[in-house]
C-alpha positions in Angstrom: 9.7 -15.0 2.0 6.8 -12.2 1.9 7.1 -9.5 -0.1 7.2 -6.1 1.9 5.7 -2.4 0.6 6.8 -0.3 3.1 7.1 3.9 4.1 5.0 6.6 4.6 1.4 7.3 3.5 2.6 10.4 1.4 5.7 12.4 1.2 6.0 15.4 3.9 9.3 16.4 3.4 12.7 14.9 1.1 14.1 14.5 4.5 11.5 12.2 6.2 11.5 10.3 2.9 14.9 9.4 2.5 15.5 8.5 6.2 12.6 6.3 6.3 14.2 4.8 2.5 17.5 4.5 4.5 16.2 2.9 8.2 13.8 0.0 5.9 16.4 -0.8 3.6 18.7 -1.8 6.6 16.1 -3.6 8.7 14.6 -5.4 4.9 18.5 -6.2 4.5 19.0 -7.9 7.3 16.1 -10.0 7.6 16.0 -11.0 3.7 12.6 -9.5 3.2 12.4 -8.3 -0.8 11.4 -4.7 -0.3 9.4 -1.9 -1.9 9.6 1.5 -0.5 6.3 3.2 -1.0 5.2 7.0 -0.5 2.6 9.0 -2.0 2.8 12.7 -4.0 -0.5 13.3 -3.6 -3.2 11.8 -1.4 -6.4 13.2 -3.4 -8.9 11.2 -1.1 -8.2 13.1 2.1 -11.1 13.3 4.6 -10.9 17.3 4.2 -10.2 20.0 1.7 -7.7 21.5 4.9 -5.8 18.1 4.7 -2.5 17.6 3.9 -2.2 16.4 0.2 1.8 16.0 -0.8 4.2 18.0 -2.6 2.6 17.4 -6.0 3.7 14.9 -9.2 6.8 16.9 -10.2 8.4 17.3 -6.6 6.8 14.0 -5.1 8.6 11.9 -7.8 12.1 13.9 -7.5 12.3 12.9 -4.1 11.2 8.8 -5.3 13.9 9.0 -7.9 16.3 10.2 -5.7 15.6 7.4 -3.2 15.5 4.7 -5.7 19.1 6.2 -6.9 20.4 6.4 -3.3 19.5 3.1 -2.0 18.6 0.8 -5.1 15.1 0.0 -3.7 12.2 -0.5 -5.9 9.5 1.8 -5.6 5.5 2.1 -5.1 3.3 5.0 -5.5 -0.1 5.8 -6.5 -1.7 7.6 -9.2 -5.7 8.9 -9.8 -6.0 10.8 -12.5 -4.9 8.6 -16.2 -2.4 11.6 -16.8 -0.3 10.5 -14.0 0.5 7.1 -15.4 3.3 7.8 -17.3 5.2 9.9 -15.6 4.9 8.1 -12.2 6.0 5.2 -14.6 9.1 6.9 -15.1 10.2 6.6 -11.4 7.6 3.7 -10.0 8.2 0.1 -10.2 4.5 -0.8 -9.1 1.8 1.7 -9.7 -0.7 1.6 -7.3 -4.6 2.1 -7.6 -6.8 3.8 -4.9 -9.3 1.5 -3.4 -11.8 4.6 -4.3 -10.5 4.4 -7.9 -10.2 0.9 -8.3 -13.2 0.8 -11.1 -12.2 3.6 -13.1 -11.3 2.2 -16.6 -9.5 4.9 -17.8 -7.4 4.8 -14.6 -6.7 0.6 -14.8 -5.7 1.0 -19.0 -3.9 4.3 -18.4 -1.6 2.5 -15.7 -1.5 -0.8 -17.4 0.0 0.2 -20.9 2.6 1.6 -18.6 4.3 -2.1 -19.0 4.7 -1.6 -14.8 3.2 -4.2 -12.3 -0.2 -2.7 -11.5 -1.2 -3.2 -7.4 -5.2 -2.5 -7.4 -6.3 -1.7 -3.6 -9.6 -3.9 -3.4 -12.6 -1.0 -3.2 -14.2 -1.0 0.9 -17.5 -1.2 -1.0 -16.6 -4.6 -3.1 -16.8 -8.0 -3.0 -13.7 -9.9 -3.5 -15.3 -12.2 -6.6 -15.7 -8.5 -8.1 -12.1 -7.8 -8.4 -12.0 -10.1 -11.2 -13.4 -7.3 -13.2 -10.4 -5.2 -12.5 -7.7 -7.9 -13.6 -10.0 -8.2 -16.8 -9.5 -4.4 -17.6 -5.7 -4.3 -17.0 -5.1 -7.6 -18.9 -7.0 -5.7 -22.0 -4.5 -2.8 -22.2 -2.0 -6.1 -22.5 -0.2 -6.0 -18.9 -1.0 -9.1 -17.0 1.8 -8.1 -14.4 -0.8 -7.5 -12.1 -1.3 -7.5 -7.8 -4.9 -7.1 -5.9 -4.1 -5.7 -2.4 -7.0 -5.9 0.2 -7.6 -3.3 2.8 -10.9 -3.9 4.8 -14.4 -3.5 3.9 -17.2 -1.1 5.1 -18.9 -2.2 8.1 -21.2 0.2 9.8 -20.1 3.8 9.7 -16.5 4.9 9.9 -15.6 1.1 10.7 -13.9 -1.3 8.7 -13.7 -5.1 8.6 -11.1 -8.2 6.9 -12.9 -11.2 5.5 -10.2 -13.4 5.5 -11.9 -16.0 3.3 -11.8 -13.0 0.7 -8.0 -13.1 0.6 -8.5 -17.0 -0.5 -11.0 -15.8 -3.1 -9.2 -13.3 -4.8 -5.9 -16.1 -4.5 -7.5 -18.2 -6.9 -7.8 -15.5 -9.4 -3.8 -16.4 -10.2 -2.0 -13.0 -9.6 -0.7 -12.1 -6.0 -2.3 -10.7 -3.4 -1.4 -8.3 -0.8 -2.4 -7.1 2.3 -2.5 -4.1 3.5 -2.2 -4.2 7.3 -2.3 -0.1 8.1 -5.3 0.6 6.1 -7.3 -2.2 7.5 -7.3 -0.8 10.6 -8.5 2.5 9.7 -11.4 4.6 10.8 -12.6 6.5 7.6 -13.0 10.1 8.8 -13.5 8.7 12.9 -11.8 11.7 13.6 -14.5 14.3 12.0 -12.1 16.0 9.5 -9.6 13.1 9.3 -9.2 9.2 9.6 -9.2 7.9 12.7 -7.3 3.8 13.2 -6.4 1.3 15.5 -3.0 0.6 14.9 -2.7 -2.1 18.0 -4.6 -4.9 15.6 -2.0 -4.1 12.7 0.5 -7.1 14.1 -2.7 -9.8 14.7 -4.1 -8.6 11.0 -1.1 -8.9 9.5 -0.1 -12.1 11.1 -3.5 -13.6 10.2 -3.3 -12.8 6.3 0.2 -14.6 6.4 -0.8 -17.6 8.0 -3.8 -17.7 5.1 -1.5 -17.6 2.7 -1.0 -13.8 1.1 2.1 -13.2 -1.1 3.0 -10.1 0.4 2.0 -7.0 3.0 1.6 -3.6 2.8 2.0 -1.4 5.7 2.8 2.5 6.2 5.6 3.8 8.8 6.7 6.9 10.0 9.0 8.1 12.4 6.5 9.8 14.8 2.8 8.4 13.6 0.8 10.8 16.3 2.3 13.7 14.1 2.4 12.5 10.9 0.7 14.4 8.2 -1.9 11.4 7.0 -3.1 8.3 8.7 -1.1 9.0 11.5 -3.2 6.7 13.7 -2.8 3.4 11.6 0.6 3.6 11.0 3.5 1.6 12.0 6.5 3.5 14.5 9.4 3.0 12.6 11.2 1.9 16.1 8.7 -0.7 15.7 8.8 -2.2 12.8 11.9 -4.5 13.1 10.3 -6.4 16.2 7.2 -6.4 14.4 8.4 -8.0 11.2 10.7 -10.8 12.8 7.2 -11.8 14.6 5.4 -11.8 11.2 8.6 -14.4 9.5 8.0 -16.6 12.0 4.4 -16.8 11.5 5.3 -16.8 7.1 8.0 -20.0 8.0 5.7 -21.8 10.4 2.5 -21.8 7.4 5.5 -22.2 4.7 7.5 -25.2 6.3 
């Protein structure tokens, strides 16, 4: 079966966290999907300096811990500063790297001697035969526990666009590769001081990296996306994601047979 990172794009409350946590470890139960539950403590990419940005390291990975205690999940969040790396490492099965970050060399060796599996988001401005360059600088600090996760490329302005042949590309390299459904259907800063999406292509995108073979998916939910804090228009309804997923098995069995 596909591996699942699932939650929302970055913490707004220990509240929405944990009842998000609780609502995709029953639906990820009952279909047999291995889950991660992801959530950010700081988005430091935000379209504007009046964006909302998290509750901060400290706070942000309380409320992870305290979700990995209460519902034995695994966990995903992401780090961009090298400082972060270890103590997100204390709370985070897989570290994640920024698409924006994923070049930073200090970031990548920072995260990697962290022993964790590092998931690098594929930069909207890269090729995917240029990833190989990232793998290269985790396996140096010695962690070869590695994922690439694509997420669209620059096309035009505010637009983005999924190669799928890249996804094939970026297979052969020999680590896993994940696609990130929510992202790829983003609008970088359509909305003037926020990202604007699509979130109606998520289930064909998604549906289409499974049938090409990706490992696993990525996609951020919410209870009430129009109101949600950050990338409110890509994201997943949670009262949505159930139907959605038992759509995207059937495509993972029929390609898997």
């Amino acid at each position: 079966m596909f591996r699942l990172i699932a939650g929302p794009c970055v913490i707004e409350s220990e509240e929405q966290v944990m009842s998000i946590a609780e609502e995709m470890k029953k639906i990820t139960d009952e279909l047999k999907i291995p889950y991660t539950f992801k959530a950010s403590f700081d988005k430091a990419n935000r379209t504007s300096i009046q964006s909302f940005r998290g509750p901060g390291i400290e706070a942000g990975l309380s409320v992870l811990k305290k979700v990995k205690e209460a519902y034995s999940l695994s966990i995903c969040t992401d780090i961009h500063e090298p400082w972060q790396a270890e103590p997100a490492a204390e709370v985070a099965d897989i570290i994640q790297i920024p698409a924006f970050l994923c070049r930073q060399t200090d970031l990548l060796t920072a995260a990697a001697k962290t022993g964790k599996c590092i998931n690098i988001k594929k930069a909207q401005f890269l090729a995917p035969w240029d990833m190989k360059n990232c793998i290269e600088k985790v396996r140096s600090a010695g962690n070869d526990n590695i994922m690439l996760c694509e997420r669209g490329t620059v096309f035009g302005y505010n637009s983005l666009v999924v190669d799928m042949t890249g996804l094939r590309v970026m297979k052969d390299f020999g680590v896993p590769v994940i696609f990130d459904a929510t992202h790829s259907v983003q609008k970088p800063g359509g909305n003037g001081t926020s990202t604007g999406g699509n979130r109606q292509y998520v289930e064909y995108l998604a549906k289409a990296a499974l049938a090409v073979g990706v490992d696993g998916l990525f996609m951020e939910t919410h209870f009430d996306p129009d109101n949600a804090k950050s990338d409110g228009p890509n994201m997943v309804p949670l009262r949505e994601m159930k139907e959605l997923l038992k759509k995207l098995i059937r495509v993972y069995n029929a390609v898997n047979y």
